[in-house]
N, C-alpha and C positions, 0 to 999 in steps of 0.2 A: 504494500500500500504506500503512496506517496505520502512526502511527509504532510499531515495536516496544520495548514501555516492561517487558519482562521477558525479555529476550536469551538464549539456552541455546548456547555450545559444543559440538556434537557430541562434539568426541573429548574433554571432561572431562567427568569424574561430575557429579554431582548438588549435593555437598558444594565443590567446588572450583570453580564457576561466580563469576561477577562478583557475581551477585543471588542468594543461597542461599534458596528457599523454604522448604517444613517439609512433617511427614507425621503429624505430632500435629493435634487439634482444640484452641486456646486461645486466650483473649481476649488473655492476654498478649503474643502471638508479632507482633512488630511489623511494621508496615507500610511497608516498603521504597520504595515505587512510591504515587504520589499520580494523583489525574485527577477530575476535575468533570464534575457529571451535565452529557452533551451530549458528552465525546469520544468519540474513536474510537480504538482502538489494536489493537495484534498482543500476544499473550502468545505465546511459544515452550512445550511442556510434552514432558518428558520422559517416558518409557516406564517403567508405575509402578514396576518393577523395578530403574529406574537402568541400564538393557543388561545384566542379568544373565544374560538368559533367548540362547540362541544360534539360528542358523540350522543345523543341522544335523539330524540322524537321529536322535539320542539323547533320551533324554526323562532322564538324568540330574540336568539343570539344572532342569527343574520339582520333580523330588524334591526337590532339597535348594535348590527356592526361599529365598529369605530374606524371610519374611512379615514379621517385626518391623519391615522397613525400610518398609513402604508403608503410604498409596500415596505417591512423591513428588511434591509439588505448586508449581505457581507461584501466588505472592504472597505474604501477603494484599496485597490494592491498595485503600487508602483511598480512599474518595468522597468528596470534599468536599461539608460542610452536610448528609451524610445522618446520619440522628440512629437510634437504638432505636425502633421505633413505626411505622419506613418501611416501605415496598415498595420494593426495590431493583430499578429495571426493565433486563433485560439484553438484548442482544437480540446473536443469534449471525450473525454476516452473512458467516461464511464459516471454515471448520474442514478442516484435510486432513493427510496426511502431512509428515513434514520435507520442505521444500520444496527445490527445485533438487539433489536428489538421486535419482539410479536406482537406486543399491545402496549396501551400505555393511552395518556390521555392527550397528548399531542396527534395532531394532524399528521402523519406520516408512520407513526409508530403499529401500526397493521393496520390503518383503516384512512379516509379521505372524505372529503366532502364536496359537495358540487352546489350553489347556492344561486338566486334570484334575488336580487335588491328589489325594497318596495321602492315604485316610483321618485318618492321624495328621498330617496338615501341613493339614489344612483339611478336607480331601471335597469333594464339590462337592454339587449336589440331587440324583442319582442314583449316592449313594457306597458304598449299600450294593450297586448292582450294579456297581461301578467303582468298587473301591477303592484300585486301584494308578494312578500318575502315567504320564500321558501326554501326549504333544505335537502339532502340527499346526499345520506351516509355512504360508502361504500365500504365493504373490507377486502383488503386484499390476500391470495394465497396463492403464493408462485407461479407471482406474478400476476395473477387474473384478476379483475375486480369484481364483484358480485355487490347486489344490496339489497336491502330487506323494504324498501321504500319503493323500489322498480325491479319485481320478480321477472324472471324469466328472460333476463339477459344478463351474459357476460363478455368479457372482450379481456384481450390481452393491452398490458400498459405498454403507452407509448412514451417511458419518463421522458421528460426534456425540462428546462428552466424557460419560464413565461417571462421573466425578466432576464437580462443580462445588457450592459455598454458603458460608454467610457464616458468619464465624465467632459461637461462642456466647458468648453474657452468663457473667458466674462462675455465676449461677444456675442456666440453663440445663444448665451444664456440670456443677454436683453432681448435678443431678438426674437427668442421663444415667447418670454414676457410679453412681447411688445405684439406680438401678433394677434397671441393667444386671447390677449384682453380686446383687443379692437373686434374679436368673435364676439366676445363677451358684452360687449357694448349694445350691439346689434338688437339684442333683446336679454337684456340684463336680470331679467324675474322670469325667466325660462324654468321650468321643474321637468325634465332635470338640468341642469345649467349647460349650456353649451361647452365651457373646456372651466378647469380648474384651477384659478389662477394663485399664486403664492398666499403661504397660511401659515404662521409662526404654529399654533396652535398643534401641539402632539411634535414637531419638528425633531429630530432626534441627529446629530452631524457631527458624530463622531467624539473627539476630543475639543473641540470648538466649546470653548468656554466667553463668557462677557459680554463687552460690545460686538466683539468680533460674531458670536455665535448671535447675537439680536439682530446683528447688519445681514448677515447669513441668509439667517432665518425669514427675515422680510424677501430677500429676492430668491431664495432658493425657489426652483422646478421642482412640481408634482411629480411623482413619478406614475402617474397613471397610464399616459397615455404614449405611446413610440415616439421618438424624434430620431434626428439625425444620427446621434450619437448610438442608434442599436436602443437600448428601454424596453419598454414592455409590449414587446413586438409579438407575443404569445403565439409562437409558430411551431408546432406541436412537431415539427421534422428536425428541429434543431436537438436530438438525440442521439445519445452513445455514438460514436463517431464524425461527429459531424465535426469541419472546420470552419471557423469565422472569421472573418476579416473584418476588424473595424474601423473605421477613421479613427486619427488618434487628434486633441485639438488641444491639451494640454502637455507638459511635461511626466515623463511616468505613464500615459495613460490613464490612468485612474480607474480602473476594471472593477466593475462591481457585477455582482448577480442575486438571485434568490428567485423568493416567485415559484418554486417548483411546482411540478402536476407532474400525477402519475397516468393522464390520458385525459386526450382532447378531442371535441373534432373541430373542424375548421371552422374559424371564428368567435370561438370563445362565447357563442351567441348568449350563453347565460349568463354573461358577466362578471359575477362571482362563480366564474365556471370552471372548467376540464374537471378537473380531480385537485384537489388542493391538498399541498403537504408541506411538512420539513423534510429535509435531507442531505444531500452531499453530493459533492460535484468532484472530479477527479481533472485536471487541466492539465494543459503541456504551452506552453507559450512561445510566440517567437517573432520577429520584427519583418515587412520590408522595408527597408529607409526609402523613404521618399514614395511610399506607393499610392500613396492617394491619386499625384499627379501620376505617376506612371499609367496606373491603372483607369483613370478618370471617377477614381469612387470619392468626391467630394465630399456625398454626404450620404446615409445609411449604408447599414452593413450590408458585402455581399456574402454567400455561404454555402457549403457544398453540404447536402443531407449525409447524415450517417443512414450504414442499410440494416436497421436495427428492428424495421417498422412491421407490425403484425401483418403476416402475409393472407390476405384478405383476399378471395380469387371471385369470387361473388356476389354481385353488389345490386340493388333496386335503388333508381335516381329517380328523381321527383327534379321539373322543373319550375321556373317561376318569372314572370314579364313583368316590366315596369309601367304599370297599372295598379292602382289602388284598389281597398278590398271593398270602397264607393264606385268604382268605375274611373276616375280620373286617369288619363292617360297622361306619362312623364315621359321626358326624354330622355332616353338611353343612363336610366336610372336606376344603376349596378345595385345598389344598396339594397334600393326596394325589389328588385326583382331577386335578390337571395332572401332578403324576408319573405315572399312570397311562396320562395321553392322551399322553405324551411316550414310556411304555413301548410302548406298542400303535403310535407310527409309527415306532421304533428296532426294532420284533418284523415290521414291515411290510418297513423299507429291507432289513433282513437278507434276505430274499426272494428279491432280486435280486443278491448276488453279497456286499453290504459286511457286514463282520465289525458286529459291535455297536457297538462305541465308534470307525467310523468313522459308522454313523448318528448316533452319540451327539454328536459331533463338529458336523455337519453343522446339529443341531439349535441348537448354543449359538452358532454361526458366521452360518448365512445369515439372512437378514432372516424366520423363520416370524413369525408372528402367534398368539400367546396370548390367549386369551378365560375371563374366567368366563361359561357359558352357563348356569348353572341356579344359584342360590346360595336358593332357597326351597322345594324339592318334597322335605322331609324321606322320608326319613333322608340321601337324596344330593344332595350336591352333583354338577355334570355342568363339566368343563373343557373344553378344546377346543383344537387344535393345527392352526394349518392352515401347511400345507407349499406353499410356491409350488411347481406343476410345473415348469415353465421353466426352474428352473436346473440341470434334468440334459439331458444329452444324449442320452436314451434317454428311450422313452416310460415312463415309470412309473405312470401309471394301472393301475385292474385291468382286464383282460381277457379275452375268451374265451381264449384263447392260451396265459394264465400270464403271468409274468414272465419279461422278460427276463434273461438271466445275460450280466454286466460283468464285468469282470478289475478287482480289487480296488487292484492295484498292490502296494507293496512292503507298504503296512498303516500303520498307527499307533506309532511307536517307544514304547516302556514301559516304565519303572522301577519295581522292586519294592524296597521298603527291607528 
């Protein structure tokens, strides 16, 4: 095992660990942990919630998630002699649950969760038909996930980290500010708000103490949403073998990560979705000088998948047009037309025995596959949602026959604020 150069205590928080990372985006936020292109080492990452989130029945705890606090992340970890102007080459050679544990009351320790924000705490991409917070335990057993909330499917994990990138130049950093607020402008009392701008409030950056950590604090980036810098790009192929290339726009790099899931599908569509956990990333690092311009990768990461991904040879797609579920016709309106394709196989699962939002469920959790299939035959755009069959235990194809009818199980715990 490489050496572990970011250590995480199970039974302390996040704030009381040996090595406290951060959950802001800033140049400032100092780098604890050093290593030269060409090591190897283990990072531990905590579950973005800090163990907020519980293993039981209730969907309580997603209501009154604590967003301000996330995500929480390990590092930044300096590179040595990597400069602004680099590609920072990463390469993931092995990511799983907290290791040498069966159970326990952390997210990663044999079990995971998949969640829906109410409307007002976030929403997720399908909030307007799912506006209330729900939850969905999973546990896993070598490697498969099963759960007692959505019977009759399992799937093999796809680990990968939903977060991972380097930190931003000051420049980079206004400019995020300065955009992101001029959305925010636009319609200022939006629920849920259009982007998240800077919030001292839970702020957590590392050893930054004083003024220095209050000055921080005010302009530090959310880590919510991907930028340039790589972020919470939640790309469910970025597993066991995979290499990354990131722009680099600071000195060191500044390489953070966390965020893990043990299985996604494409888009994260539940937002508090794939599978949520803690656990451990195994790295290998190494530079090109100057590859930014070489390569012309200015700004986001590019990345080679590892071939680690559950071999799925059978699949039912569902597609979707951008057209509203009023009739409104939009122009080549990618968005809406995978909301659509994602509505038409959540109107399909219903079919067969599961309530909506355990299809709903099912979608942001198992490994599906999202496609843009049409992005030029005006006025529609055409998405595409393909559903592996294999991981029901029931034939779910159509049929002369009809569908099958499942026993639901107990359902989807739900809180209403």
């Amino acid at each position: 095992m490489p050496k572990n150069v970011f250590p995480l205590d199970s039974r302390k928080k996040f704030t009381e660990q040996q090595i406290v990372g951060h959950n802001r985006w800033h140049p400032d936020v100092p780098a604890q942990v050093r290593v030269r292109p060409g090591d190897s080492f283990r990072v531990d990452c905590r579950e973005w919630f800090d163990g907020a989130i519980r293993n039981d029945d209730s969907a309580d705890d997603i209501l009154n998630a604590p967003l301000a606090g996330v995500h929480v992340l390990s590092g930044p970890i300096h590179v040595e002699g990597v400069q602004p102007g680099d590609l920072l080459i990463v390469d993931i050679l092995d990511v799983g649950p907290i290791p040498q544990e069966d159970s326990g009351p952390l997210a990663g320790q044999g079990w995971g969760y998949t969640g829906v924000f109410a409307t007002g705490n976030g929403g997720g991409f399908l909030t307007e038909q799912f506006p209330d917070a729900y939850k969905v335990i999973w546990d896993f057993q070598g490697g498969v996930a099963t759960s007692r909330h959505v019977p009759h499917v399992s799937f093999t994990g796809i680990v990968h980290p939903g977060l991972m990138g380097t930190a931003p130049s000051h420049e980079l950093l206004r400019t995020w500010n300065a955009r992101e607020q001029a959305l925010i402008d636009t319609d200022p009392q939006r629920v849920p708000p259009l982007a998240l701008p800077p919030n001292p409030d839970s702020a957590i950056l590392g050893t930054l103490t004083g003024a220095d950590f209050e000055r921080a604090a005010d302009e530090a980036a959310r880590t919510a949403p991907p930028r340039e810098n790589g972020g919470n790009q939640d790309i469910k192929n970025l597993t066991r073998g995979s290499r990354v290339f990131y722009p680099v726009f600071v000195d060191g790099a500044k390489l953070s990560m966390g965020d893990l899931h043990f299985s996604q599908g494409d888009g994260e569509i539940t937002f508090c979705g794939a599978i949520e956990m803690g656990g451990f990333m195994d790295l290998h690092v190494d530079v090109i000088k100057g590859g930014m311009e070489k390569y012309g990768v200015a700004e986001n990461a590019i990345f080679m998948p590892g071939r680690t991904d559950p071999q799925y040879s059978e699949w039912l797609a569902f597609s979707g047009t951008s057209v509203t579920l009023s009739g409104e016709q939009r122009y080549l309106d990618s968005h809406l037309s995978y909301q659509r394709a994602c509505l038409h196989a959540i109107d399909y699962l219903t079919q067969f025995g599961y309530s909506p939002i355990q299809a709903y469920m099912i979608l942001g959790a198992a490994p599906i596959e999202g496609r843009l299939s049409g992005v030029v035959d005006i006025p529609n755009s055409c998405s595409t949602v393909y559903l592996p069959t294999e991981i029901f235990d029931f034939d779910v194809r159509p049929g002369k026959d009809g569908p099958a009818k499942i026993d639901p199980g107990q359902g989807v715990p739900v809180a209403r604020g």
